[in-house]
N, C-alpha and C positions, 0 to 999 in steps of 0.2 A: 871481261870476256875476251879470250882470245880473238886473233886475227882472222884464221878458219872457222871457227864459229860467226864470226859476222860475216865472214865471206858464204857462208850455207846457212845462214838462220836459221843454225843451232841455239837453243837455249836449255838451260839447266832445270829439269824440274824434277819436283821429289814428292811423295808422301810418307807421312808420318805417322806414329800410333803414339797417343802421349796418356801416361796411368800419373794421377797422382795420387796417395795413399797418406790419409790422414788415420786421427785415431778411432775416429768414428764412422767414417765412410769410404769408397773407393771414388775415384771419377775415371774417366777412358775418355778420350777424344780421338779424333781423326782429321788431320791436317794434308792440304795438298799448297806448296809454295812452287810458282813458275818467276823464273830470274826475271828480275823486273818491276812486281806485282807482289802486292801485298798477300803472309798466308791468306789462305780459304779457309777455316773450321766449318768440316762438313757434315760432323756427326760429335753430338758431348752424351754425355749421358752421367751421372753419379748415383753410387747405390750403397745407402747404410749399411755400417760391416753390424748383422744384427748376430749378438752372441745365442745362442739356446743354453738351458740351463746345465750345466756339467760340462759345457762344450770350452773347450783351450779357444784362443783368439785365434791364434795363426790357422784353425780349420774353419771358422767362422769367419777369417778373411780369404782364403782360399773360393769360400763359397760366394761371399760375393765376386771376387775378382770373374768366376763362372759367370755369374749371374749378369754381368756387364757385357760379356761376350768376350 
């Protein structure tokens, strides 16, 4: 931390959108980290990539990644 920053008790904070993408399912989360302090996970959510029959994968995981928000 800078010198101006402790001088105005500025601190660094940020959120995050985290996708992990396996072969079977999607996940999403939402992360909020203030300098100092451990992340927050404020929201997870994971949704099976479900194929339909004829259906290619890549629009079957388009739809879940939809589906997750």
């Amino acid at each position: 931390m800078s010198f101006l920053n402790k001088l105005f008790g500025l601190t660094y904070k940020e959120s995050l959108v985290l996708i992990d993408i396996t072969a079977g399912s999607v996940a999403g989360g939402y992360v909020h980290y203030s300098e100092g302090q451990p992340p927050k996970l404020l929201f997870s959510r994971r949704v099976p990539i479900e194929t339909r029959a004829g259906e290619p994968h890549d629009r079957a995981l388009a739809r879940s990644l939809e589906i997750l928000g």
